[in-house]
C-alpha positions as CSV (number, residue, x, y, z in Angstrom):
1,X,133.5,24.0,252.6
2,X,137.1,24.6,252.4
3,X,139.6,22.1,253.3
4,X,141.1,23.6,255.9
5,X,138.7,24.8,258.3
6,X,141.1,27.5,260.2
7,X,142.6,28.9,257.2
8,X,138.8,29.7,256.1
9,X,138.3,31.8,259.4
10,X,141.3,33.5,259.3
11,X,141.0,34.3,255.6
12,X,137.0,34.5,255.4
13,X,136.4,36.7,258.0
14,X,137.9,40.2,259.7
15,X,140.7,39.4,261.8
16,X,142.2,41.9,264.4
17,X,144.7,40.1,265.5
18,X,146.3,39.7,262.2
19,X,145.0,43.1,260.1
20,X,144.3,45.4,263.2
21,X,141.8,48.0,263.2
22,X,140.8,47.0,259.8
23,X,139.3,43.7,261.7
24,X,137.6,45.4,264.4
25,X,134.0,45.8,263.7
26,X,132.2,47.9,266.1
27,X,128.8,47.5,267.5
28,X,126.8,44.3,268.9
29,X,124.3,43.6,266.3
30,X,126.2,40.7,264.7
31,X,126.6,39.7,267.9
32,X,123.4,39.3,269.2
33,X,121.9,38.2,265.4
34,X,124.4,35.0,265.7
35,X,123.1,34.5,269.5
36,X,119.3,34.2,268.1
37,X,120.2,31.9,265.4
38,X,121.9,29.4,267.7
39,X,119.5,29.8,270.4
40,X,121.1,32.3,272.9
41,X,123.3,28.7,274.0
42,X,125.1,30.9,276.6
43,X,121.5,30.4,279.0
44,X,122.3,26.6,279.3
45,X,125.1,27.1,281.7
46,X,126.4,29.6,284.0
47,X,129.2,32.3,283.0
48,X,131.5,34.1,284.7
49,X,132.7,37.2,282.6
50,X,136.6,38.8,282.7
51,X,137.5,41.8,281.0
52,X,140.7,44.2,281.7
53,X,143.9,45.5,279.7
54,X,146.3,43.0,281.6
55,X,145.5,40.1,283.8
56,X,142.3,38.9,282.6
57,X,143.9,35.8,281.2
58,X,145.7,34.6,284.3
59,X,142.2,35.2,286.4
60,X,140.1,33.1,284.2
61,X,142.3,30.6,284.2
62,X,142.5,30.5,287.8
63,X,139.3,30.4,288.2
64,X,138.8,27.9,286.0
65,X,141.2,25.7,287.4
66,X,139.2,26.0,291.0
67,X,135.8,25.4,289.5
68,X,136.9,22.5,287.7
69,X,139.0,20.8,290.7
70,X,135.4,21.6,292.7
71,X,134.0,19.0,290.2
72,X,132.3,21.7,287.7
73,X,132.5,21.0,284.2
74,X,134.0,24.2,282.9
75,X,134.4,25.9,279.4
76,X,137.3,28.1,278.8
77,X,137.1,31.1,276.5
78,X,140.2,32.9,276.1
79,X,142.4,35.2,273.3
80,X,144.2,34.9,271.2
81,X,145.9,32.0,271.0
82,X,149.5,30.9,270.8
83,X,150.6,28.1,269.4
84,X,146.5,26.2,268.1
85,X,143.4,28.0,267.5
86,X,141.8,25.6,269.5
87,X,143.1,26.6,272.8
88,X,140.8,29.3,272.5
89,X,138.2,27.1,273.7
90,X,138.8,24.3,276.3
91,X,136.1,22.1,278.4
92,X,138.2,20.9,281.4
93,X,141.5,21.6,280.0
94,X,140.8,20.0,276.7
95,X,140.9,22.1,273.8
96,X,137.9,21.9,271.1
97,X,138.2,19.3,268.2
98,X,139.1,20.4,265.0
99,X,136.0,18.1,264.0
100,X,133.6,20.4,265.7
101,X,134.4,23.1,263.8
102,X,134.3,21.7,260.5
103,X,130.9,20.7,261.4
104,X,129.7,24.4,263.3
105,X,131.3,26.0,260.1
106,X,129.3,23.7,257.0
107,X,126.1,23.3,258.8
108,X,126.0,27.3,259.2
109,X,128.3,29.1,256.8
110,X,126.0,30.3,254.4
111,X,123.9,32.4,257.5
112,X,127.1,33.3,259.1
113,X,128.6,34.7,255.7
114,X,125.6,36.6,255.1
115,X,126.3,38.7,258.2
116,X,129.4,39.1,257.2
117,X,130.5,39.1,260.7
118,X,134.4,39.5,262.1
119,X,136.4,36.5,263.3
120,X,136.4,37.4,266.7
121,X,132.2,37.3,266.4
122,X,132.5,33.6,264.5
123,X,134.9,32.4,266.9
124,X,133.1,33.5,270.6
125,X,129.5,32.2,268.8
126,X,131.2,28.9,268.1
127,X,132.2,28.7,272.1
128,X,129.2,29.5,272.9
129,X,127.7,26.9,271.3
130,X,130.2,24.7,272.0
131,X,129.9,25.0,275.9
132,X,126.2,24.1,275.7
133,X,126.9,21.0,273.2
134,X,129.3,19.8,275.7
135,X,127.0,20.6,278.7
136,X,129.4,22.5,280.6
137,X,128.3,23.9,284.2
138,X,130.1,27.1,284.1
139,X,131.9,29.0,281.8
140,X,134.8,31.6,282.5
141,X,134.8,33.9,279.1
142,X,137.6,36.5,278.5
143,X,136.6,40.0,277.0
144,X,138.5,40.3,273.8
145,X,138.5,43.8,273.2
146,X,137.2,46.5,275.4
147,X,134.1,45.7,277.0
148,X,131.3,47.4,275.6
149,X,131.0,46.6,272.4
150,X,133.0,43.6,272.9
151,X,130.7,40.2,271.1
152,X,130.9,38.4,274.4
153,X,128.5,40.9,275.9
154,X,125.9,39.0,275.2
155,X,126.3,37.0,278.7
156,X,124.3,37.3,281.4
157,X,126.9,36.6,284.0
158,X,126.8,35.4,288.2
159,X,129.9,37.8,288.0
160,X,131.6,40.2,286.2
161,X,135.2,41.0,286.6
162,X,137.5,44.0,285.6
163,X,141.7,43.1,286.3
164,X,142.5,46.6,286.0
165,X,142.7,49.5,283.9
166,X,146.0,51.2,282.0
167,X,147.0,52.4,277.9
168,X,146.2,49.7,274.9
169,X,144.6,50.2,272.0
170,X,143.6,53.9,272.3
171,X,142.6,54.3,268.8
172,X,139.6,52.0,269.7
173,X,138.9,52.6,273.2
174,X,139.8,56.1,274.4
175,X,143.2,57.8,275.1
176,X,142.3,58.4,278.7
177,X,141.9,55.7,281.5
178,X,138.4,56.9,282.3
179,X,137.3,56.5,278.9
180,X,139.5,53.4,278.5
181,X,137.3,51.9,282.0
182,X,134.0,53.5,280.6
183,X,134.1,50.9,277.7
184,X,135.1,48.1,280.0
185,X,132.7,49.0,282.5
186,X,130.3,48.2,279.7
187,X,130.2,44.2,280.7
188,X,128.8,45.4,284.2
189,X,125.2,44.2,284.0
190,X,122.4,45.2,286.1
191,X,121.9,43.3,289.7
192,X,124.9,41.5,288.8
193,X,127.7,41.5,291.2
194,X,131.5,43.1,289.9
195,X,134.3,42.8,291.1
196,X,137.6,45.6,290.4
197,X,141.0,44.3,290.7
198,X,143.4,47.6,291.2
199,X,142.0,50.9,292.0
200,X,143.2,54.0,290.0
201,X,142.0,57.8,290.9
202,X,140.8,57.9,287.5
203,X,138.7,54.7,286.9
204,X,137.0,54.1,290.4
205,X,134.6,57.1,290.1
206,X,133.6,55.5,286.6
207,X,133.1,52.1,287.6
208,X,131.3,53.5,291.3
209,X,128.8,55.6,289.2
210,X,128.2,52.9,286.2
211,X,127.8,49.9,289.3
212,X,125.3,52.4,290.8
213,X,123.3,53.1,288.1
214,X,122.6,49.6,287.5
215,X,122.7,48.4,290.9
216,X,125.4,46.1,290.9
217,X,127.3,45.4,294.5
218,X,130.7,46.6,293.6
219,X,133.9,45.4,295.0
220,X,137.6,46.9,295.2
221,X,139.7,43.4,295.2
222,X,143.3,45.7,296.3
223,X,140.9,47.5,299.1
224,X,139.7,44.4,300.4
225,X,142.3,41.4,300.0
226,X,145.9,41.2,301.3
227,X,148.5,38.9,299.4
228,X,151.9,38.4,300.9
229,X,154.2,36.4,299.2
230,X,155.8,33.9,300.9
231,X,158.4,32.5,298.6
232,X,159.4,32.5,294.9
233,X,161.9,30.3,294.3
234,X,160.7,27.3,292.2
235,X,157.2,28.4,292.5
236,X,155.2,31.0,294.2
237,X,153.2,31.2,297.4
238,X,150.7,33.5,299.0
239,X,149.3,34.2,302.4
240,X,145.8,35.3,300.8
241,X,142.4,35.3,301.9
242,X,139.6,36.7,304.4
243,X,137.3,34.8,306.7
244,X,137.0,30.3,305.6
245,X,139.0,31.2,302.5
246,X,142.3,32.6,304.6
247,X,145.6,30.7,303.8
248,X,148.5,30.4,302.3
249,X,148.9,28.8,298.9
250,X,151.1,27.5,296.4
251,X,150.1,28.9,292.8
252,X,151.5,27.4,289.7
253,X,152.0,30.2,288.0
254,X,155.5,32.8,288.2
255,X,155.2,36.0,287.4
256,X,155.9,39.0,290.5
257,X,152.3,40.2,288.1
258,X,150.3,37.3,289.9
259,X,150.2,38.5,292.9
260,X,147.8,41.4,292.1
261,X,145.7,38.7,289.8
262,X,145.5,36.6,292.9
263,X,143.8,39.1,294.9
264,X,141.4,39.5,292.6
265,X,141.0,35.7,291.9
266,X,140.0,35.8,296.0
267,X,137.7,38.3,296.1
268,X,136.1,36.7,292.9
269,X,135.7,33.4,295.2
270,X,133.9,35.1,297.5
271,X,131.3,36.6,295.4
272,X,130.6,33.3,293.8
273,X,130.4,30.9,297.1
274,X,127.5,32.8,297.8
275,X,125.6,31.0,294.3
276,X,127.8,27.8,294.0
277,X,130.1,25.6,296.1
278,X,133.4,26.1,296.0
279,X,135.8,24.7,299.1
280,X,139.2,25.7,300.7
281,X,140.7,22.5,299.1
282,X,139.9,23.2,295.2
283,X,141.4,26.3,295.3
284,X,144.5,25.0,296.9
285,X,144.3,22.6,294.2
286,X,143.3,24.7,291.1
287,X,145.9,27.4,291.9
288,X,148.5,24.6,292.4
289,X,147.4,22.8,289.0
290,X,146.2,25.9,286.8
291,X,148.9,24.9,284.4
292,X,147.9,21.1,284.3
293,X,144.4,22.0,284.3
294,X,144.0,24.7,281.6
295,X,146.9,24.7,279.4
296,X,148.0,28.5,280.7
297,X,151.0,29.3,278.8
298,X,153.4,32.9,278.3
299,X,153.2,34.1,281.6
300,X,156.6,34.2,283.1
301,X,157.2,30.8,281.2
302,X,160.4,29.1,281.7
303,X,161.2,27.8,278.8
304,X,164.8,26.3,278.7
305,X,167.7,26.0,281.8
306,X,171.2,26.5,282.0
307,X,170.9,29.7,280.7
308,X,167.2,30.5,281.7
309,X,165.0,31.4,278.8
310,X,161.5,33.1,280.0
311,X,158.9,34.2,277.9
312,X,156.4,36.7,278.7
313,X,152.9,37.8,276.5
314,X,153.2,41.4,278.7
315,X,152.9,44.1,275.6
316,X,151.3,47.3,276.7
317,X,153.0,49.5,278.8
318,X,151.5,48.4,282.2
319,X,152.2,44.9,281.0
320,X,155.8,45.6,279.4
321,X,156.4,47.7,283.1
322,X,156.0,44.4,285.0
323,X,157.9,42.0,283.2
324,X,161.0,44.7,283.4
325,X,160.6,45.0,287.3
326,X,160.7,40.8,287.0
327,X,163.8,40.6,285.3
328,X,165.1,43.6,287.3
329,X,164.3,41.8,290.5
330,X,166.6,38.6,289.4
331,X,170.3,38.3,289.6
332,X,171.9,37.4,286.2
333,X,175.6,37.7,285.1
334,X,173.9,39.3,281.9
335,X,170.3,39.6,280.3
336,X,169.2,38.9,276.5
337,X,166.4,40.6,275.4
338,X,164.4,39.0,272.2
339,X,162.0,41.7,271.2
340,X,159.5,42.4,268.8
341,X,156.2,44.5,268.6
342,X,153.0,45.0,266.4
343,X,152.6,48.3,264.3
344,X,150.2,49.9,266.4
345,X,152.0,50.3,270.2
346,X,153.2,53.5,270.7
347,X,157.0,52.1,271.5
348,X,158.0,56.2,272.2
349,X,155.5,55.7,275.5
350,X,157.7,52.7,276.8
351,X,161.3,52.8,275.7
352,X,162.7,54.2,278.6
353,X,161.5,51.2,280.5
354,X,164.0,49.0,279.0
355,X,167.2,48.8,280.9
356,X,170.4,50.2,279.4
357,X,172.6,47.0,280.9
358,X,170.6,44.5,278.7
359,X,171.7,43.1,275.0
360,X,168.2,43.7,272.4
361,X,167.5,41.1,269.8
362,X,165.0,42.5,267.9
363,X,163.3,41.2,265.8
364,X,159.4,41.2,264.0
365,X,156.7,38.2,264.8
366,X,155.2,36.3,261.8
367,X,152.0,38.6,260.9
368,X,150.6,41.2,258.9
369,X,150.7,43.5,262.1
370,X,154.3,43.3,263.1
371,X,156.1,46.0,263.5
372,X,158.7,46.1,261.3
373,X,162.4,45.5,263.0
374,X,164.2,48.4,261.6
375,X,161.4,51.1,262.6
376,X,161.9,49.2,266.1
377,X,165.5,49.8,265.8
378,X,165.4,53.0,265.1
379,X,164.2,53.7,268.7
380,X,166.9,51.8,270.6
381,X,169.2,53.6,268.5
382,X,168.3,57.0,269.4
383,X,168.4,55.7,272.9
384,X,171.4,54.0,272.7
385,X,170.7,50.5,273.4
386,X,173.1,47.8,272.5
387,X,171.1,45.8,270.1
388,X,171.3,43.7,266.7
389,X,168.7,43.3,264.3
390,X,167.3,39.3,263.5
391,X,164.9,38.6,260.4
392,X,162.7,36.6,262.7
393,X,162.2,34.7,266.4
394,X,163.5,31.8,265.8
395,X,166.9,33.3,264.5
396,X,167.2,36.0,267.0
397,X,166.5,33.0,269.8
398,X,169.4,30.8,267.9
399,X,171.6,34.0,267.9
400,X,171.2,34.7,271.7
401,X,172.0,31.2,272.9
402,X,175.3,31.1,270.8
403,X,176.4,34.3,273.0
404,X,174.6,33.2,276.8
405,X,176.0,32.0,279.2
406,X,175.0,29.7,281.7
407,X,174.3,32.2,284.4
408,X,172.7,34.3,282.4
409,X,169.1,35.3,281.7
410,X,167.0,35.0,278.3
411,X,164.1,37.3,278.1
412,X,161.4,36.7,274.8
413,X,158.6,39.0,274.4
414,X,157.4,42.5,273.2
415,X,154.1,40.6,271.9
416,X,151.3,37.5,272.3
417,X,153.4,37.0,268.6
418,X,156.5,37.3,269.7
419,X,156.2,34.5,272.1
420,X,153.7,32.0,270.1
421,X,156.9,32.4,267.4
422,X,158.9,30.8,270.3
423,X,156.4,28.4,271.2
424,X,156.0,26.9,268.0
425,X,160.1,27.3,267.1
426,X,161.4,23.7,266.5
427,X,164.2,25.4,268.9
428,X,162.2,24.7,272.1
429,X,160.1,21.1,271.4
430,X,163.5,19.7,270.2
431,X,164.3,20.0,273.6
432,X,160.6,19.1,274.9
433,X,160.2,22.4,276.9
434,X,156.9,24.0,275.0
């Protein structure tokens, strides 16, 4: 076996996140060969299962913030990662040891090479497996891609849950919301219980018709759960909740975003306190402590003061649209904006959602799939934004503090790459932020 263990996955094996479509491979027969030869591991514990183009992160790690303040032992399947490989896979919090993979990968590389499988299919049978070596209770598992066809399918869930629906990777999954929600619908299993977070014209007759056909109750979290916010200075709160689970409470997380993931969180709760306890006080507790409890980074993060530097993963349009009205919604002297995108995004869709009164940074994350920063350029030149160009994160973050002031706003984001950049920049643990 190789010496280093992760650079044997990322190298080994087909890698979206790093090559793009080129390390997508369709279809669920790897998939389900890998969940035979471990022994279908995924039956030892309970799953919950989260798929959607923006959101789905936050939710699972809500939700498995509650479950494990209830007591649960709870696995944590997420994507991709920021700044480790192992956060991918967490048992209360903790993120998988290096040693365990070593292990997973020499006792069963020469099977797992002879599928030749992609290193998203390696990397969800490893959790799999994982969860049941470590005896987990529950486990929350994030979709990667799509639904469908997506290797995680292979769960037989208490719940499924969809965040919402809107434009990413249309070259895979359909370059119309309905189709987009047809492939995600595809985690909906039969007699299993789903639950939508945002409604959309276009996606609820999909998801009504695919829930009917396999009989799964079907809830609408926007049509059935209320979330005011109550205050969003330091932290946020909500007023959220129907019948025992009515409240308000404080969540750990920032982000004006959160408060459509929170309704969805809710009426997720009260799906699953029908099969397994779950009280008023864990909640308060895991939406208080998600940070603490999971490891949640890159949504709304504040990452330095005095000026205020947030980072954001947001990186579709729906996502990028949110993280705009954020910083539109604060009151700043002036804003820096630290940029940079993969190849693929369609940046002609989304530039007129960046604001004309901010200063662009751009700049290109450290993989094979960036977008290069002078083809990003070329689009806030023909729309005139004030921008400068930066050879990477870490220089466009050191060029941006040299002209902030302290009443002023730092904004990094534009990709999951852009921020783990950030995260990992010797720029932000010098001063023990990240």
């Amino acid at each position: 076996m190789p010496q280093d263990v992760l650079e044997y996955l990322y190298t080994t094996f087909p890698f979206y996140e790093r090559q793009g479509k080129s390390g997508y491979k369709p279809g669920m027969y790897n998939s389900f060969a890998l969940d035979e030869h471990f022994g279908h591991p995924h039956k030892a514990y309970k799953t919950i299962h989260v798929a959607g183009t923006n959101g789905k992160g936050s939710t699972s790690h809500m939700l498995a913030s509650i479950l494990q303040e209830q007591g649960y032992k709870v696995g944590l399947y997420t994507s991709p990662h920021l700044v480790d490989f192992n956060e991918r896979i967490r048992v209360n919090g903790k993120p998988i040891e290096t040693s365990f993979i070593e292990s997973f990968v020499e006792t069963h590389k020469d099977y797992i090479e002879s599928l030749l499988p992609s290193f998203f299919e390696v990397t969800t049978a490893l959790a799999l497996f994982y969860f049941a070596s470590q005896k987990v209770d529950i486990a929350v598992i994030e979709v990667g891609l799509g639904g469908r066809l997506d290797c995680t399918n292979v769960i037989i869930p208490l719940l499924s849950i969809i965040t919402n629906i809107s434009f990413d990777h249309k070259d895979l999954l359909g370059d119309t919301l309905a189709k987009i929600a047809n492939e995600k619908a595809g985690i909906i299993k039969a007699n299993i219980p789903v639950v939508i977070g945002e409604t959309d014209s276009e996606t609820e007759p999909v998801f009504r018709s695919i829930a009917s056909e396999k009989m799964s109750p079907i809830v609408f979290a926007d049509q059935t759960q209320q979330a005011v916010k109550v205050t969003s200075k330091t932290f946020q709160q909500f007023t959220v909740g129907n019948d025992a689970l009515a409240g308000t409470y404080q969540l750990g997380l920032l982000g004006a975003y959160q408060e459509k993931n929170i309704k969805t969180v809710f009426a997720s709760l009260e799906i699953l306190r029908m099969t397994i306890q779950i009280d008023k006080t864990s909640i308060e507790n895991g939406l208080r402590n998600v940070i603490e409890n999971t490891g949640l980074q890159g949504r709304w993060q504040k990452l330095a003061s005095n000026p205020d530097v947030f980072c954001d993963i947001g990186h579709n349009e729906a996502g990028i649209a949110s993280v705009i009205t954020q910083i539109k919604s604060l009151e700043y002297k002036a804003v820096y904006i630290v940029l940079g995108m993969v190849n693929d995004k369609d940046i002609a869709s989304i530039i007129h959602l960046f604001p004309e009164n901010a200063a662009y940074y751009l700049t290109q994350p450290s993989i094979e799939r960036a977008m290069p920063v002078a083809k990003l350029a070329k689009y806030f030149e023909n729309r005139g934004l004030k921008h400068c160009i930066c050879e990477n994160v870490e220089t466009a973050i050191k060029k941006v503090q040299k002209k902030a002031e302290c009443n002023d706003l730092i904004f990094i984001g534009g990709s999951n790459f852009v921020v783990a950049d950030a995260l990992k920049s010797a720029i932000f643990f010098r001063q023990g932020i990240a």
